[in-house]
C-alpha positions, -999 to +999 in steps of 0.1 A: +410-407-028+399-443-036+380-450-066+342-461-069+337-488-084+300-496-095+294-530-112+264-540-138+257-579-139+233-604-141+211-620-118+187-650-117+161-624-122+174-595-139+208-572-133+219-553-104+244-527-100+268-529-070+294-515-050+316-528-022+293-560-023+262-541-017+231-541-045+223-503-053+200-511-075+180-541-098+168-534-131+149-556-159+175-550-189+216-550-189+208-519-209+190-505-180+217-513-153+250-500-173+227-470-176+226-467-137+262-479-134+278-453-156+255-423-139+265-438-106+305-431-120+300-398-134+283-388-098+309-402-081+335-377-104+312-346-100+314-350-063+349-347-063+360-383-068+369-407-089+342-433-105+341-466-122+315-484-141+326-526-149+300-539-172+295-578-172+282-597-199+253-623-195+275-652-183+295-624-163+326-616-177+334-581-176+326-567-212+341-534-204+349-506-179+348-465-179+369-449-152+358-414-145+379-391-126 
């Protein structure tokens, strides 16, 4: 089964967490969407799966990543 991979990184107005190119979600703070991002992974894992959060920094490099799974 293919992984799920859920990114958190910045936007012009905010952050956004995605997934095969599509925005799941905006948010105010980074704090915010790696908070979305890493619940999106662990779903993905209790479902069955296998999840992945990649957390960007501000000038979005990635910082860091959790695989679930």
């Amino acid at each position: 089964m293919p992984r799920k991979v859920f990114h958190s990184s910045p936007t012009d107005s905010g952050w956004k967490v995605t997934s095969n190119g599509r925005t799941l979600s905006t948010h105010r703070t980074q704090k915010g969407s790696e908070r979305a991002a890493t619940r999106a992974g662990r779903r993905a894992e209790a479902k069955g799966g296998l999840g992945q959060a990649v957390l960007h920094r501000s000038n979005r490099k990635i910082r860091e990543e959790r695989k679930y799974g």
